[in-house]
N, C-alpha and C positions, 0 to 999 in steps of 0.2 A: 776788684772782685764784684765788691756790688753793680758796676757800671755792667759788667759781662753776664750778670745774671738778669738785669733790668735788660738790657739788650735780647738777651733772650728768649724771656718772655714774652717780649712783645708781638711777634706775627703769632702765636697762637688766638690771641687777645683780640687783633683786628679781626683774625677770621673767624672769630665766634660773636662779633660783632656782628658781620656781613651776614652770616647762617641763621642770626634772629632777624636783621631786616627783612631776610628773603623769606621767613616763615610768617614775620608779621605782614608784608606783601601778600602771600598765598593764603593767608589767614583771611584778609581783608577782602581780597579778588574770591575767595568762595561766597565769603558773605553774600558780595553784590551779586554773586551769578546767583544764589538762591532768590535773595530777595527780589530779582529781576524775572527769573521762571515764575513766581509765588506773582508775579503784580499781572503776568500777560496770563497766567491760569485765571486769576478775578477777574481781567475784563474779558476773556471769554464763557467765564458763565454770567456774566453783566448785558453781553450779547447775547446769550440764548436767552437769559429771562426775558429779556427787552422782547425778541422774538415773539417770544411764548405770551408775550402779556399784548402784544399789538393787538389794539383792537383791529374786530372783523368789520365789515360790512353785511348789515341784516336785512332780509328780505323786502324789497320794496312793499309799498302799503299794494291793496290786490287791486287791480287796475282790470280785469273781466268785463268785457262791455257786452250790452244788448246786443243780443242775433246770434251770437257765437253758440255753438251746442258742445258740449264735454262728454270725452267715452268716459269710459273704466279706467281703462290704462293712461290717461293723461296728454289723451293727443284731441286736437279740439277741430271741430267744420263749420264752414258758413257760405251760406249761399249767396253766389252773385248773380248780378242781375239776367245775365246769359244763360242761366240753369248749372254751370260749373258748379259745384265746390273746391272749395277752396282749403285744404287742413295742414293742418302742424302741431310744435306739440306747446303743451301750455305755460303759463308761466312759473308755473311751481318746478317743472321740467328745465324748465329754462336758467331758471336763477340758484337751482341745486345746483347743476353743471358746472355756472359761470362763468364757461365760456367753449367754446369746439374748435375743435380742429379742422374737422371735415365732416360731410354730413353724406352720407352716400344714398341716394334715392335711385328708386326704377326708373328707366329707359321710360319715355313719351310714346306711348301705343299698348304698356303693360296693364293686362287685367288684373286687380288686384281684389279680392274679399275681404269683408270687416273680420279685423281680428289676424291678420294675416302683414308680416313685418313692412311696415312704412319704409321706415327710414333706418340707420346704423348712423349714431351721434359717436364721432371718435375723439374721443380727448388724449396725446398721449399714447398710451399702451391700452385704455382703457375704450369699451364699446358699447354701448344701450342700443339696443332695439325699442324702435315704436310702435306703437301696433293700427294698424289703417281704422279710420271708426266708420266707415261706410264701405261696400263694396262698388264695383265701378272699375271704369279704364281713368288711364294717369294721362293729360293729355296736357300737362305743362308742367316744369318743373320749376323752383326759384334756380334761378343761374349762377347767384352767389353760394348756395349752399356748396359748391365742392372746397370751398375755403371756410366753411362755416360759419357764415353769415356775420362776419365781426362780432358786436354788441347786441346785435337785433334781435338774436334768439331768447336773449335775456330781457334786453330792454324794451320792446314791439312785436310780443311772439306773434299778437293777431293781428299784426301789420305786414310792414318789411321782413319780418320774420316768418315768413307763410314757406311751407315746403313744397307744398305742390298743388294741381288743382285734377279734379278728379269728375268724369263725365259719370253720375253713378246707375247704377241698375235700370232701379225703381225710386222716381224721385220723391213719389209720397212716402213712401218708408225709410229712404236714407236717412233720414234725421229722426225717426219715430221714438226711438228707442236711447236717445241720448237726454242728457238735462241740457237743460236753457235759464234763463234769466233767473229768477230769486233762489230755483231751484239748484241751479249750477252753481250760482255764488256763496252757497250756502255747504254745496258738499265741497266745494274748493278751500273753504275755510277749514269745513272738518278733517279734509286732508291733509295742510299744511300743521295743522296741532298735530296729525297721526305722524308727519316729517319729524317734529319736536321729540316726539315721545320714541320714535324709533335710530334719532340721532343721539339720545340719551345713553341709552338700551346700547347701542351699537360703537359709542367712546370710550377713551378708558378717560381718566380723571384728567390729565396733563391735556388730552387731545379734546376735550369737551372744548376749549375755548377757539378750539378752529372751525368748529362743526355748530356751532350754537354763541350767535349774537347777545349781545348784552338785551334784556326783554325776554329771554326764550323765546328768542325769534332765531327759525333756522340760519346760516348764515351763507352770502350768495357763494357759492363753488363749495361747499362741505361734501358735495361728492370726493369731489380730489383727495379727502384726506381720510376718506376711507379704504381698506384693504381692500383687495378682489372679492372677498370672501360676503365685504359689507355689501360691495356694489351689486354681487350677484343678488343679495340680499333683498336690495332694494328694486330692483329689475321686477323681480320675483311679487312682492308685497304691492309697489307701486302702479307700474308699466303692465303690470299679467303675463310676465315672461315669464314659460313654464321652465 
């Protein structure tokens, strides 16, 4: 009797045996599928801090030499020895961008007036207008700007970086009305703190560290990481885009 009752009992015994393995199994494979969600959740906000915390690159020191004359709007002229001018836009223009796409200028024989669109800088989806600082016909353009001048526009605006050259009006007055030497370097300074003070103004707290270098020094491309809303902004403020 005893043997037919121990007998009996017994497959119920294994099988609740095997029904705790399987639940201490299931028990143990949740665990690790949590703890394994919970470790790649940390390292992707490990990645975005890291992100977030990459230092920028800050506006190079002002590099504006003798002869060059500066508008309003941030586009600059200099006379060559042929009686051309020569304009583009500056480097404060240049090193906010930090870097174009394309650069669309007027046809070779267009008359163009001060104050009236140079150039369309495209980054993107994004487009600045420059505005001419002398009036005049266009009678050479740079070649490279339909690709956007690589680095030049940033790095050599009043070099390699020159957008076009311009036969103007009246040559005693094309340049009358613009700054030059201590003058110009001096409102180029005051400009670039007005950059500081209006990338401030225009960031939220998280997006300050894309738009403004360690120094409160703007930082090169902090256009890019503004809204349309900023860039029209700064068109506006900057450039003299109405």
């Amino acid at each position: 009797m005893d043997d037919a009752i121990w007998n009996g009992a017994s497959p119920p015994t294994r099988l609740a045996r095997r029904e705790s393995i399987m639940t201490a199994v299931l028990v143990i494979s949740t665990v690790i599928l949590f703890i394994a969600i919970d470790l790649i959740r940390l390292r992707h906000e490990r990645r975005q801090r890291a992100g977030r915390q990459q230092p920028v690159a800050a506006f190079s020191p002002l590099q504006y030499p003798r002869g060059v004359f500066l508008s309003d709007g941030h586009s600059w002229a200099a006379l060559t020895d042929v009686g051309e001018v020569r304009v583009g836009a500056d480097e404060m223009v240049g090193q906010a961008l930090g870097r174009v796409d394309r650069i669309e200028l007027p046809e070779v024989g267009t008359p163009i007036r001060r104050g009236e669109c140079l150039a369309r800088l495209r980054r993107k989806d994004r487009v600045l207008q420059l505005r001419a600082p002398i009036s005049g016909t266009v009678v050479a353009i740079n070649p490279a700007a339909a690709e956007g001048l690589g680095d030049a526009l940033r790095e050599d605006p009043y070099g390699t970086g020159w957008l076009a050259r311009i036969w103007p009006v009246e040559h005693a007055e094309a340049l009358s009305d613009l700054r030059v030497g201590d003058r110009g370097a001096a409102w180029l300074r005051a400009e670039i703190q007005r950059l500081v003070d209006f990338l401030s103004q225009r960031s939220t707290p998280d997006g300050a560290a894309s738009v403004l270098a360690d120094g409160a020094q703007p930082a090169i491309g902090a256009l890019e990481h503004l809204d349309h809303s900023g860039l029209r902004a700064f068109a506006e403020t900057f450039l003299r885009i109405d």
